[in-house]
ROMAR-507235 format. One record per residue (C-alpha): x, y, z; residue in one letter. Coordinates in steps of 0.02 Angstrom, whole numbers, plus 32768, in hexadecimal, padded with zeros to 4 digits. Layout:
XYZa
...
END
This chain:
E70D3529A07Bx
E6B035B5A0B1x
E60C35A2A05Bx
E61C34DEA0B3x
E61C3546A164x
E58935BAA121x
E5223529A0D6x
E54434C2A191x
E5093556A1F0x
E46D355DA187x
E43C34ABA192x
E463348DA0DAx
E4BA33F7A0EBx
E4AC33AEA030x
E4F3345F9FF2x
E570344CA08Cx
E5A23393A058x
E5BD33BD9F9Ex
E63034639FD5x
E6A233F0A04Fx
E6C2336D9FC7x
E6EB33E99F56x
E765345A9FD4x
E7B833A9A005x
E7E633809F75x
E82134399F40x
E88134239FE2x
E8E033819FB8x
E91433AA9F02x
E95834509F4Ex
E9C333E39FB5x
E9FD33619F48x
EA3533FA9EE3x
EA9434679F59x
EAAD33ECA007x
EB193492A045x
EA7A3501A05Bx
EA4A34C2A105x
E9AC3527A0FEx
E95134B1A088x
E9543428A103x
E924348EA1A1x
E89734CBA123x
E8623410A0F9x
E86833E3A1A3x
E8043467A1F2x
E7723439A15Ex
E78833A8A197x
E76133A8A248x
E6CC342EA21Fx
E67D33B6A1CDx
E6903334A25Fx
E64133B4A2D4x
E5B033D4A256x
E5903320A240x
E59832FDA311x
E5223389A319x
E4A0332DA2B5x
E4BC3294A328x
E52F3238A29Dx
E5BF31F8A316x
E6053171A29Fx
E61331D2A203x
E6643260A27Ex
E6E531F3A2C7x
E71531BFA211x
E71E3285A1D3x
E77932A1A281x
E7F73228A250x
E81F326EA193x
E846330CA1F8x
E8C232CAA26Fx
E92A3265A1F6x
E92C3316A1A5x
E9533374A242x
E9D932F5A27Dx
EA28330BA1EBx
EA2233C9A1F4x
EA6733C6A29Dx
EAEF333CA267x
EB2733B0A1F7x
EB1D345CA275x
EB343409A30Cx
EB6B349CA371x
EAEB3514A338x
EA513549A3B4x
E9C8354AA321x
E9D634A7A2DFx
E9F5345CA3A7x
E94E34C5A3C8x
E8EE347DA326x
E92833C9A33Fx
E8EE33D3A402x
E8413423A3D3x
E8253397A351x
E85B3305A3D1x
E7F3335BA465x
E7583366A3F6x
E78632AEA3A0x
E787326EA464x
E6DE32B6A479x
E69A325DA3D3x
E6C931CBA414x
E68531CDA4ABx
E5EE31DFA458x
E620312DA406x
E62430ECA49Bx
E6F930C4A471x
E71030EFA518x
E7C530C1A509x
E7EE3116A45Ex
E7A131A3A4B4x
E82531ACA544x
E8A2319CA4D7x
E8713243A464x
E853329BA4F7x
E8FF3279A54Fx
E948329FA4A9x
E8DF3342A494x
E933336BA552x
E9ED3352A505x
E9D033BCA467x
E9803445A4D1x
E9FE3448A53Fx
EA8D3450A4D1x
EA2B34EAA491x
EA1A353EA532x
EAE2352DA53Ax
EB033577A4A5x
EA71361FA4B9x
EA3D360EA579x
E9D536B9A57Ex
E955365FA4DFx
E8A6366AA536x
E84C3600A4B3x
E8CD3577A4C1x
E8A83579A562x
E7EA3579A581x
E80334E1A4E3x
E87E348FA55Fx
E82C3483A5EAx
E78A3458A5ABx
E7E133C4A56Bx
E83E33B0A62Cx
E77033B1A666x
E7403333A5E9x
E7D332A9A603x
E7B732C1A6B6x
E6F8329BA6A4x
E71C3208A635x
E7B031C9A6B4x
E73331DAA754x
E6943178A6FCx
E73930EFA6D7x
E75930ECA7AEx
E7F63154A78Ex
E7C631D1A812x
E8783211A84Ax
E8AA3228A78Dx
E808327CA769x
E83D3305A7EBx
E8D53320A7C1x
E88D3351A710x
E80833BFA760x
E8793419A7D4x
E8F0344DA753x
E8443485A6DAx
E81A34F2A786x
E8C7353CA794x
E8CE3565A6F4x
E81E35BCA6E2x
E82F3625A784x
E8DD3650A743x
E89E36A2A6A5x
E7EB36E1A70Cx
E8643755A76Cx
E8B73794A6CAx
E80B37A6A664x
E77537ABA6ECx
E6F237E1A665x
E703375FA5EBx
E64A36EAA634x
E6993649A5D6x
E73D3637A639x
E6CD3649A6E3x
E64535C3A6A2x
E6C0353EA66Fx
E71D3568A728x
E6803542A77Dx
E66134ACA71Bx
E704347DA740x
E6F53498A80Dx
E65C3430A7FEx
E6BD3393A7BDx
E75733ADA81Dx
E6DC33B8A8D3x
E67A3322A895x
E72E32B3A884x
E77332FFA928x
E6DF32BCA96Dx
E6DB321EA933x
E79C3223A964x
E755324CAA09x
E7B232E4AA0Fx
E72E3349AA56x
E78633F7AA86x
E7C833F7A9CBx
E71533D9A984x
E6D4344FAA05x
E75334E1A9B0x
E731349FA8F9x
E67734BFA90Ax
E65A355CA96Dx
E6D235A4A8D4x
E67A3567A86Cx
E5D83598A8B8x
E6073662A8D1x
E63D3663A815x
E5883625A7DDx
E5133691A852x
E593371BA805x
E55936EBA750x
E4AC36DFA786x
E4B7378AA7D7x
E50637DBA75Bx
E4773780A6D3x
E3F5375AA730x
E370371EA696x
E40136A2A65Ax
E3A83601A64Cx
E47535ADA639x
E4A33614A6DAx
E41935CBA754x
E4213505A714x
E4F0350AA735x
E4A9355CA7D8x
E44334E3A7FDx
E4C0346DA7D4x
E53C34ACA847x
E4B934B2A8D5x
E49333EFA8ADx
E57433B7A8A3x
E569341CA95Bx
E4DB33BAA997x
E5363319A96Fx
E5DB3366A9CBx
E57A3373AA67x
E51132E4AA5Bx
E5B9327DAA66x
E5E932DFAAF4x
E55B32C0AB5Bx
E5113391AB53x
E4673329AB0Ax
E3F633CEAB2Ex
E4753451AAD1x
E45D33C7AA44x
E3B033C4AA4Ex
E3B03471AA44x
E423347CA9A1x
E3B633FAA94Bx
E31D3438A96Bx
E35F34DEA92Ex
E3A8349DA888x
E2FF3436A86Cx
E29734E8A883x
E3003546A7EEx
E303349CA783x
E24C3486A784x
E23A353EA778x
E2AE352DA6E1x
E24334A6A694x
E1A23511A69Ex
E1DC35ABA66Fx
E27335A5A5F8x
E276357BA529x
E28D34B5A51Dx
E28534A9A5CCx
E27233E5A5C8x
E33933F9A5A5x
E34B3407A66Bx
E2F43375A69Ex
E37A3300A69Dx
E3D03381A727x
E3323380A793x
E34332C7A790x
E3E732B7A7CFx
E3BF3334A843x
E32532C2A881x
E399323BA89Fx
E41A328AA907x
E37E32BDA979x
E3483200A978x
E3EE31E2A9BEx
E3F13266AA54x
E33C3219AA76x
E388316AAA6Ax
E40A31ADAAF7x
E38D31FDAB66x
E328313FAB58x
E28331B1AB0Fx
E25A312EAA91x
E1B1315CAA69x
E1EC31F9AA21x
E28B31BAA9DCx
E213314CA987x
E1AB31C5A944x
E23C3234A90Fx
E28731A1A8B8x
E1DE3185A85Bx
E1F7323EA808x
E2AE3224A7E3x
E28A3181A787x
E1FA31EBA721x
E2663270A702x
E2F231E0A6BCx
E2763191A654x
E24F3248A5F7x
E3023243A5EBx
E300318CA5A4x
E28631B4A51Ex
E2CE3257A4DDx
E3723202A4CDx
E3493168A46Cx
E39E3170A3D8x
E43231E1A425x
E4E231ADA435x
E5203128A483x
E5813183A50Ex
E4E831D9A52Ex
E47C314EA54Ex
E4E930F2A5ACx
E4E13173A613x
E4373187A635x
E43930C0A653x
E4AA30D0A6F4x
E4373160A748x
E39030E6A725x
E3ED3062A773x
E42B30C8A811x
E386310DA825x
E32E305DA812x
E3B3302DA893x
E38430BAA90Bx
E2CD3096A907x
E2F82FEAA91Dx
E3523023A9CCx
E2A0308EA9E2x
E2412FF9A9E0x
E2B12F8CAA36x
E2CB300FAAC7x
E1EF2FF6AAD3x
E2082F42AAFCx
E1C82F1CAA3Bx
E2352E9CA9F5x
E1DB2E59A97Ex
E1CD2EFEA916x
E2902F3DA937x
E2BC2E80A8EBx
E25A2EB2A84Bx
E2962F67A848x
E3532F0DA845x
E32B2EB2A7B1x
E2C32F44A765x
E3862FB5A780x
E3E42F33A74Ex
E39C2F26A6A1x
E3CC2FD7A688x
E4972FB1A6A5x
E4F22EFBA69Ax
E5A32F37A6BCx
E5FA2F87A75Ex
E59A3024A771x
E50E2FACA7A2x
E5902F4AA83Fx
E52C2FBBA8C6x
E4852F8DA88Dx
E4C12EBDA86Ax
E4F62ED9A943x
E4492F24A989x
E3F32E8CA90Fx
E4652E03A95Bx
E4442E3FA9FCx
E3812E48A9E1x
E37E2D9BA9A5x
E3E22D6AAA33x
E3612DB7AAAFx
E2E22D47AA30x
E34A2CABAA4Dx
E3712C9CA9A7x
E41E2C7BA9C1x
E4592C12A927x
E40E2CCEA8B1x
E4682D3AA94Bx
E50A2CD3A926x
E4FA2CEFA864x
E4D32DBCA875x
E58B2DC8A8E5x
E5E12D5CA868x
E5B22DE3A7ECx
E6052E81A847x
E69C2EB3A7CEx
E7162E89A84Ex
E79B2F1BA83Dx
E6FE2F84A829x
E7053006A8C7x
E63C3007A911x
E60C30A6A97Dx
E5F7308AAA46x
E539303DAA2Ex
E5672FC5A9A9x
E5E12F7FAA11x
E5742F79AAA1x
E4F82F1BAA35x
E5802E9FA9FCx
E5AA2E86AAB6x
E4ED2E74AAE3x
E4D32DE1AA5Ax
E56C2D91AAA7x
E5452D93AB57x
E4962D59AB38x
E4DB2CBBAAD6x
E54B2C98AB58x
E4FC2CDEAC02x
E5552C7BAC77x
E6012CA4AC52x
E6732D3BAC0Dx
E6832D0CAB5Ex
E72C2D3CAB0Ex
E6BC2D91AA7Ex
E6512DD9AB01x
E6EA2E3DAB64x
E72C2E5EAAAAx
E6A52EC5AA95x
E6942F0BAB40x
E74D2F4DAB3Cx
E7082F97AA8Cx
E6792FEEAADCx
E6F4302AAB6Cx
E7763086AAECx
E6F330C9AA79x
E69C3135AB2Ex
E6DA30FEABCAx
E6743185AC1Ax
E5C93115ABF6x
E611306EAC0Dx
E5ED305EACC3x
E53C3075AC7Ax
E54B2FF9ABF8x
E5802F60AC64x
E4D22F82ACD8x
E47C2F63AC35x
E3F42EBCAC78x
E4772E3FABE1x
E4E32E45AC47x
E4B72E29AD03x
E5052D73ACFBx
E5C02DA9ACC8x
E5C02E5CAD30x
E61F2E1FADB5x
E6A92D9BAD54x
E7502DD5AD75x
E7782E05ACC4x
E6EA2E7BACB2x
E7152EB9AD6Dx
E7BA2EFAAD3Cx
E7792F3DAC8Ex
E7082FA5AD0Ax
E79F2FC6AD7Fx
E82B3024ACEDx
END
């Protein structure tokens, strides 16, 4: 068993192989023969899932999964059999947090949940039986981070906090009881990054406002304290670009200017200087597109064009270097070329171009066919509608996932396309969408209806006492 972990670590992985299949099967005689020594199968188990981790390290997700699977059936056994005792809760929630993960990685988005909340059970039933376990915990609550990632890509925004207020809690809890210990205080910023970019998107501003500046004086602490850490200045930089997105949505577009521009200066300072520096590119890019968007806000399209330009080369780096990766990883990658094609789109479209934001559409929509693409299927419909195409601006809104929840502009583009098709008259789709734009800012909405689409409808009683609540 041991020489498998030394071979691993040395990149032996023949040598490693041949000393797993002979430990397995060492293992499973030794518990045929005495199935009262517990410690054989927590032995097999953790071999087991060692070798899963080894072989998702080389970028082997299926053969993972399968190795991930031998070692829960042997873990759920173990824990059938102790089900009361905190090491073999603790070892089966490990295995099922870093099973979820694998299959992520599968793309069994599902399957993945599943693990994950299951991983959350064991754990806790752990922390009930030993609260004061600090490993338990950090292992906890990076699983509480990762289910709440997975639930928030799924739309399941309010569940997603819930899991990364609870990770927070629990990380500042155990901060204030061991302050020198630089893991607990990384994962805690990580995790006020995720739980300010849900409260946001919750529109829960004050909440995201508190998540992020704690998160923000924990990281310039870890920089101070190391300044040279290459790690310690890109989860900087990426709490500088979550804040710029916070105040972006609350209309403070210069403070997010400010915070982007800021996290862009250490990223491509990061890329120049540091060992593999390419590694950061993929942060620079989605740094470039959040400053698209303030530039999209402020209506300077020429540079939100240009900005967008360098965010889509910095994607396509990304592209390349991933080909071959996992599938969770380049689905991934797919959404952010597809939101940035859809923000240059709004670039060109903003310079009176229509012609070129109809083929940048297309160009994004190639990237992503399913819901993460309904914004981007909006702006085109209303584009062709502006082109009086309207049968191809029908067909784009007929595509929008319709339980999928759009952002403020996609529903203004939805209502756009409508009132365009039907500019004499409040369309029932039309003030759908409206009432849409309305609860997703009500602040810009008054802005929205003085858009030129709809000059025919502003005054129809319907749309009068949208304006009037």
């Amino acid at each position: 068993k041991n020489l498998n972990m030394i071979y691993s670590r040395l990149q032996r992985f023949d040598d490693s192989e041949s000393r797993f299949q002979q430990s397995h099967e060492i293992f499973q005689q030794l518990t045929r023969e005495h199935p009262l020594v517990h410690e054989y199968l927590d032995d097999n188990a953790t071999l087991c899932m060692n070798r899963a981790v080894t072989l998702a390290q080389r970028g082997e997700f299926g053969g993972s999964a399968a190795a991930m699977q031998t070692a829960y059936l042997l873990q759920l056994e173990l824990v059938t059999k102790k089900p009361d005792d905190f090491k073999s809760n603790w070892g089966i929630g490990l295995l099922c947090s870093n099973y979820g993960n694998v299959l992520q990685k599968t793309g069994e988005l599902g399957e993945s949940e599943s693990k994950l909340g299951e991983a959350v059970g064991y754990f806790s039933k752990a922390k009930r039986i030993d609260p004061n376990d600090k490993n338990l915990i950090l292992g906890m609550t990076s699983c509480q981070l990762n289910l709440g990632n997975l639930y928030r890509d799924q739309g399941k925004i309010v569940e997603s906090k819930g899991l990364f207020e609870s990770a927070v809690d629990a990380l500042t809890e155990l901060i204030s009881k061991v302050p020198s210990v630089i893991g607990f205080r990384k994962s805690c910023v990580v995790g006020n990054i995720n739980l300010a970019t849900s409260c946001r998107e919750l529109r829960e501003f004050d909440r995201a406002i508190a998540a992020i500046s704690a998160g923000k004086a924990m990281s310039e602490k870890l920089v101070e304290e190391q300044p040279d850490s290459v790690e310690f200045q890109s989860l900087f930089a990426s709490v500088l670009t979550a804040e710029s997105e916070v105040w972006t949505d609350t209309g403070d577009l210069q403070s997010a200017t400010n915070g982007c521009e800021q996290a862009l200066e250490i990223l491509r300072n990061l890329i120049k200087t540091a060992e593999s520096g390419d590694r950061f590119r993929i942060s620079l890019a989605i740094a470039l597109s959040d400053l698209t968007r303030i530039q999209l806000r402020e209506e300077k399209f020429l540079e939100a064009l240009q900005t967008s330009e360098q965010a889509l080369e910095a994607y396509g780096f990304e592209m390349r270097v991933r080909a071959g990766k996992s599938a969770a990883e380049n689905r991934q990658i797919r959404e952010r070329l597809c939101w940035a094609h859809r923000d240059r789109a709004r670039a060109l479209f903003g310079l009176k171009r229509l012609e070129q934001a109809k083929s940048e559409c297309e160009l994004g929509l190639g990237f992503q066919t399913g819901s993460q693409a309904d914004s981007l299927r909006a702006l085109h419909a209303r584009i062709l509608s502006v082109l009086s195409d309207s049968n191809a601006a029908k067909n784009s809104l007929r595509e929008i996932t319709p339980s999928k929840r759009l952002d403020y502009q996609g529903y203004l583009d939805q209502a756009a396309a409508y009132a365009i098709m039907s500019p004499e008259s409040l369309s029932s789709e039309c003030l759908e969408s409206l009432q849409k734009v309305r609860e997703a800012d009500a602040a810009r909405f008054q802005a929205a209806i003085n858009e030129p689409e709809f000059q025919k409808i502003r005054n129809s009683p319907q749309l009068k006492k949208l304006r009037d609540l």
